[in-house]
C-alpha positions as a Markdown table, in Angstrom:
| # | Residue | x | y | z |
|---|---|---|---|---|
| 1 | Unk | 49.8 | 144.4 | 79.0 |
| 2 | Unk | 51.9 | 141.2 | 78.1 |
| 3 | Unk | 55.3 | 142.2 | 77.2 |
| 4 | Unk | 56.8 | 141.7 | 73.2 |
| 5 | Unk | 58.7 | 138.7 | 74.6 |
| 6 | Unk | 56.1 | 136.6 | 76.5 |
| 7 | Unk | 53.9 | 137.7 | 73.3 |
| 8 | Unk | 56.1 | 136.0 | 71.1 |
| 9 | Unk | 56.6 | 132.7 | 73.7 |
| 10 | Unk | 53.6 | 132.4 | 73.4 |
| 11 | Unk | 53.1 | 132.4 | 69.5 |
| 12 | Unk | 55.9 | 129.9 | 69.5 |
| 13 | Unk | 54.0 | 127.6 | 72.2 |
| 14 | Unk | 50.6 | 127.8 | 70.0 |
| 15 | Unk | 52.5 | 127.1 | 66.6 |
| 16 | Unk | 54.3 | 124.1 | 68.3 |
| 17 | Unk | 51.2 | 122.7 | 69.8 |
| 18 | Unk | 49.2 | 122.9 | 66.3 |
| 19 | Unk | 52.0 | 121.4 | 64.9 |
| 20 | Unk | 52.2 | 118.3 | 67.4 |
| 21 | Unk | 48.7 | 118.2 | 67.6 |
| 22 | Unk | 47.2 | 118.5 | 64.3 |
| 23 | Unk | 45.5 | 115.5 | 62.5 |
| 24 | Unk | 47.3 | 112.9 | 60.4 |
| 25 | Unk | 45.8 | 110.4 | 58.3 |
| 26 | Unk | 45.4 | 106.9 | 59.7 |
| 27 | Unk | 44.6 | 103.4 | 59.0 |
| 28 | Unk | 44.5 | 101.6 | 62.6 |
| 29 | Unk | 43.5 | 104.9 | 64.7 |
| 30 | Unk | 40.7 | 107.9 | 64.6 |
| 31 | Unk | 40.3 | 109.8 | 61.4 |
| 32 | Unk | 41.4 | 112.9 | 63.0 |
| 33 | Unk | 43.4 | 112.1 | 66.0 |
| 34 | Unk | 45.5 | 114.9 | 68.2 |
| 35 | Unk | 48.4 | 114.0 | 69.9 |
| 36 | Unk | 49.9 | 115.0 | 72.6 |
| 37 | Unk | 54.0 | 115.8 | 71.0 |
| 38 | Unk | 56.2 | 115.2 | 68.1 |
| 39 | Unk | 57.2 | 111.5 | 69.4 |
| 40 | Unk | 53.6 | 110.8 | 69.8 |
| 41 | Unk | 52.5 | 111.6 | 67.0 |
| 42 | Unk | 55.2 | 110.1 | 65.5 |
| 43 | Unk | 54.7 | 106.7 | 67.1 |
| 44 | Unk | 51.2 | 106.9 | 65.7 |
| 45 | Unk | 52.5 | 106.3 | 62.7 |
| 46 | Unk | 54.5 | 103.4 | 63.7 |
| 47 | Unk | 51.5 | 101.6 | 64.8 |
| 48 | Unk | 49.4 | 102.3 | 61.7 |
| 49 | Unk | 52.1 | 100.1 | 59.9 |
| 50 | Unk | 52.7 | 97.2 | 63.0 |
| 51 | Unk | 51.2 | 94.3 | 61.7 |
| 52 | Unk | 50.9 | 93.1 | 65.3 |
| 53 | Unk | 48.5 | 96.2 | 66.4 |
| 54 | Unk | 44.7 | 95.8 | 64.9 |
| 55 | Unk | 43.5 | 99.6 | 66.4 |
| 56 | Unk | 44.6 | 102.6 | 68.9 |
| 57 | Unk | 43.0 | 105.2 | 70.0 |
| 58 | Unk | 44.3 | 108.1 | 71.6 |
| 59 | Unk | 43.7 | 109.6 | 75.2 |
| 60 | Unk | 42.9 | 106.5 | 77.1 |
| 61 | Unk | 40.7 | 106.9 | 80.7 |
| 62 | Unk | 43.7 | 108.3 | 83.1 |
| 63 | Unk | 45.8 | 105.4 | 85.4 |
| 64 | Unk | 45.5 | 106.5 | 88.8 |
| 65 | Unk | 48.7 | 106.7 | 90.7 |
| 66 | Unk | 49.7 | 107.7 | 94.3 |
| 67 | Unk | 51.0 | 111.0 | 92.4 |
| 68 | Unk | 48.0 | 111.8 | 90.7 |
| 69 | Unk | 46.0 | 110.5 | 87.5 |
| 70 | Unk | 48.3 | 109.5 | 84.3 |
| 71 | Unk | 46.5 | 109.9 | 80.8 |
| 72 | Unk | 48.7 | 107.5 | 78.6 |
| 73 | Unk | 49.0 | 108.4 | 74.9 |
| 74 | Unk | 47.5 | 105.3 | 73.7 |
| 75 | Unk | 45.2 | 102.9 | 74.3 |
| 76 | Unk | 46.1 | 100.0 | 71.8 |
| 77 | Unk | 45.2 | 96.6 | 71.1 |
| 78 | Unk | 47.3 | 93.9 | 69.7 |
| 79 | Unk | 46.5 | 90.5 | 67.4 |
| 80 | Unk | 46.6 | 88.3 | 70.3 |
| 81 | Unk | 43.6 | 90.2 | 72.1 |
| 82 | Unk | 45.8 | 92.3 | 74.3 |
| 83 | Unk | 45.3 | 95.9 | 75.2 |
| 84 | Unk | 48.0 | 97.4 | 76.0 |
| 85 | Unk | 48.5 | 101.3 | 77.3 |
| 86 | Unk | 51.6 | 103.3 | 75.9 |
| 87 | Unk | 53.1 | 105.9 | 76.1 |
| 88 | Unk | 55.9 | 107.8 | 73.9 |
| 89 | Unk | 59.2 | 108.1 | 74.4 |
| 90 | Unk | 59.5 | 111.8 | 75.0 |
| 91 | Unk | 56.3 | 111.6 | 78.1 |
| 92 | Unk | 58.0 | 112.8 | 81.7 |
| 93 | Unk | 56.8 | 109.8 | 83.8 |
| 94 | Unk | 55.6 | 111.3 | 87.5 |
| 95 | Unk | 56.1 | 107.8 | 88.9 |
| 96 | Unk | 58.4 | 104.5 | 88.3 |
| 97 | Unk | 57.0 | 102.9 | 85.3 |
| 98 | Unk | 56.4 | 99.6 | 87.2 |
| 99 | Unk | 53.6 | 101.4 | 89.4 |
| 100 | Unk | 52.0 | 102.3 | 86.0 |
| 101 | Unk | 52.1 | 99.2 | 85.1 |
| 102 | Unk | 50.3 | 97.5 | 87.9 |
| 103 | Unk | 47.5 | 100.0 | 87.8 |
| 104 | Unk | 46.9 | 99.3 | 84.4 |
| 105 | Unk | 47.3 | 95.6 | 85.2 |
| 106 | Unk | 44.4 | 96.0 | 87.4 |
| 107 | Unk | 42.4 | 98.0 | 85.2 |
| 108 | Unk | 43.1 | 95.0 | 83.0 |
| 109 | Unk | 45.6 | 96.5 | 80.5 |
| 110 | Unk | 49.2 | 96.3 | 79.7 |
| 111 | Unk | 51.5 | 99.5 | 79.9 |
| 112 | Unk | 55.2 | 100.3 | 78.4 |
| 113 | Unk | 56.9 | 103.5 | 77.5 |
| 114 | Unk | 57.8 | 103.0 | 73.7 |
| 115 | Unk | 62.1 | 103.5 | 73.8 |
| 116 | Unk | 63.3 | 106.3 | 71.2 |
| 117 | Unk | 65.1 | 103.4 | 69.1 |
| 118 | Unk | 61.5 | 101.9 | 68.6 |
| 119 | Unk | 60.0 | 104.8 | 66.5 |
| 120 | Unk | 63.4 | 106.4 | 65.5 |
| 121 | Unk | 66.2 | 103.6 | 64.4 |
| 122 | Unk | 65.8 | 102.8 | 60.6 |
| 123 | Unk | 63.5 | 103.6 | 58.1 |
| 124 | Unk | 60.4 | 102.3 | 59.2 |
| 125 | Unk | 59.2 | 105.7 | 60.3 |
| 126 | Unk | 60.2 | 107.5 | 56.9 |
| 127 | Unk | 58.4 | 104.8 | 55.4 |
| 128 | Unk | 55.2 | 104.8 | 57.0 |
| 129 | Unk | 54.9 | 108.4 | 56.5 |
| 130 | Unk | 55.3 | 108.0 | 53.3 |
| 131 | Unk | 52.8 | 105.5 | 52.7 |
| 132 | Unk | 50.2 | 107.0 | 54.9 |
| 133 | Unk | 49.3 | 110.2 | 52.5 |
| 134 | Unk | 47.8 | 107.5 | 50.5 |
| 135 | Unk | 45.3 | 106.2 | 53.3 |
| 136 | Unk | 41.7 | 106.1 | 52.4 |
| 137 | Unk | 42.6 | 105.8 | 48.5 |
| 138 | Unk | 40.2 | 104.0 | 46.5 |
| 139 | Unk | 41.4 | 101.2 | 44.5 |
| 140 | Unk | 39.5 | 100.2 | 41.6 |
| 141 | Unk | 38.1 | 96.7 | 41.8 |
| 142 | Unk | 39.6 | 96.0 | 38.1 |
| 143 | Unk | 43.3 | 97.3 | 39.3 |
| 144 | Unk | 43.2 | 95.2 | 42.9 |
| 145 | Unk | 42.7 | 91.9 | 41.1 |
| 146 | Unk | 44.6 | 92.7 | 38.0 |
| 147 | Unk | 47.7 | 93.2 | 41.0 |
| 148 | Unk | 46.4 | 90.3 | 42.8 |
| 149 | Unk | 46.9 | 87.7 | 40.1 |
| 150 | Unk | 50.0 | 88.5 | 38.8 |
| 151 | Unk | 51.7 | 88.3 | 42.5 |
| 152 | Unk | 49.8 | 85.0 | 42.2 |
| 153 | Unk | 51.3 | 84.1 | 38.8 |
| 154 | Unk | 55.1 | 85.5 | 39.5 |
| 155 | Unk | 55.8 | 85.6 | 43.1 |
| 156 | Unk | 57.0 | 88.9 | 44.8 |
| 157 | Unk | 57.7 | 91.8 | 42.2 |
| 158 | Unk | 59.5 | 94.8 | 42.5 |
| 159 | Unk | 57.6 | 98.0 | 43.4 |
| 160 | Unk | 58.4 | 99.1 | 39.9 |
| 161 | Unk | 57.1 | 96.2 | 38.1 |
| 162 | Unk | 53.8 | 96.1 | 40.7 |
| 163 | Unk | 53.1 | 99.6 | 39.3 |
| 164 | Unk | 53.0 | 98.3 | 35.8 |
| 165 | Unk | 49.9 | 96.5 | 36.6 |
| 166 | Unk | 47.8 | 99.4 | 37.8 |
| 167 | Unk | 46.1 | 101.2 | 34.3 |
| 168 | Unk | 42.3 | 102.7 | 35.9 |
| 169 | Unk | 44.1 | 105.1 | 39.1 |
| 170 | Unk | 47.1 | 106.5 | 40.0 |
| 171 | Unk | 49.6 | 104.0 | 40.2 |
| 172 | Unk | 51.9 | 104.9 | 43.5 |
| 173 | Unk | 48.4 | 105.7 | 45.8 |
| 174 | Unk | 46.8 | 102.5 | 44.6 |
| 175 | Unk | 50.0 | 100.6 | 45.6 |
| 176 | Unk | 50.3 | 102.4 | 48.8 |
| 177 | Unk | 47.0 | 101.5 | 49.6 |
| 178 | Unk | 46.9 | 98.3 | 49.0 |
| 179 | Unk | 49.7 | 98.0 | 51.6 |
| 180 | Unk | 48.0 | 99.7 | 54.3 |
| 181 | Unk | 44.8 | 98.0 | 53.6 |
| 182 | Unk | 46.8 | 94.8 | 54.3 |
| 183 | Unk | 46.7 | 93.1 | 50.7 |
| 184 | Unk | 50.3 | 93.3 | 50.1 |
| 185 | Unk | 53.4 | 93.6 | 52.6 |
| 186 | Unk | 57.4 | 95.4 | 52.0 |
| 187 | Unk | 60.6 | 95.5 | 54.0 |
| 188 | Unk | 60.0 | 98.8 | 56.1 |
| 189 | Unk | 63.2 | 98.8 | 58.1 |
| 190 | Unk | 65.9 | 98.0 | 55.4 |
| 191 | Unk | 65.9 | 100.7 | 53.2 |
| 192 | Unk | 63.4 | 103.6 | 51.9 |
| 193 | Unk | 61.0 | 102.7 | 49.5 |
| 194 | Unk | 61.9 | 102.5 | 45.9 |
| 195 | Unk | 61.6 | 100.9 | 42.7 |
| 196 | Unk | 63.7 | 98.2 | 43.8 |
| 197 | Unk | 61.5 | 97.2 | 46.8 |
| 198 | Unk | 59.7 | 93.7 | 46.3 |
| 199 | Unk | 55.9 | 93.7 | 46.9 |
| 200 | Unk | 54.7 | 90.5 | 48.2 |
| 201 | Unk | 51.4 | 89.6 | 48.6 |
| 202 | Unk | 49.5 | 88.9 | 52.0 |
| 203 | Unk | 46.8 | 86.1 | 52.1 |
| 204 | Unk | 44.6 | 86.3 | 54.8 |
């Protein structure tokens, strides 16, 4: 019989796992992607709101190595056409990076670890979470051209003002949406998002 302590090891290892691993929404990725820890996960979200990165996907085919297979944690591609193979900050490498690297160069890919200070320094993170409780958000055709035009009219407006021009939905989701659908762009590093931010409008 297992013992009250590995018993409660193990509750702890299951509740961290669901935790890391359960699904987030996503604009760029899989609807219901699982990922592998905290830092992946939270590089997910990162990536969702790069406007260099078109998709990723999780749980590429594995690298193989003279140490064994490697499974990256994503399998991304970027505006210029590139796919690239990454991996979080937090993964344990079993082999120099650079030998990763030339295995996936041959396999035709890029690979890099993501540093800490790419997912972790300012407020891009804080603000992509924030944003992406509002993916898949329907935005009224009447509200998304009503937006539209007066960023055409007036230039960038605050995110206050912005949310004066939304009357058929809720005003903060339809906003939010309209930035991860790639309409309209704000300063993610600076600051957090507030009523003071300045929408600007992205023309494709």
């Amino acid at each position: 019989m297992a013992s009250p302590d590995h018993i409660q090891r193990t509750a702890r290892d299951v509740g961290r796992a669901e935790q890391f691993s359960s699904s987030r929404p996503s604009v760029k990725g899989p609807a219901y992607a699982k990922h592998r820890s905290k830092a992946a996960r939270d590089l997910a979200c990162v990536l969702d709101l790069n406007p260099d990165v078109i998709a990723w996907s999780c749980t590429p085919s594995p690298l193989m190595t003279r140490r064994g297979e490697h499974i990256p944690d994503f399998r991304m591609q970027d505006t210029e056409g590139v796919w690239w193979l990454l991996d979080a900050s937090d993964r344990r490498l079993s082999c120099a990076p650079e030998e990763l690297a030339d295995v996936a160069e041959a396999q035709c890919h890029r690979y890099r670890q993501v540093s800490n200070s790419e997912i972790y320094d300012g407020f891009r993170l804080r603000n992509a979470k924030d944003l992406l409780r509002y993916a898949g958000h329907n935005v009224p055709l009447g509200d998304r051209v009503r937006l539209l035009s007066a960023l055409d009219e007036q230039g960038p407006l605050s995110f206050a003002d912005c949310l004066r021009a939304i009357r058929e939905t809720q005003p903060v989701s339809a906003l939010a949406s309209l930035i991860l659908q790639g309409f309209l762009e704000v300063e993610l590093d600076d600051a957090i998002i507030g009523p003071e931010t300045m929408v600007r409008r992205i023309r494709g």
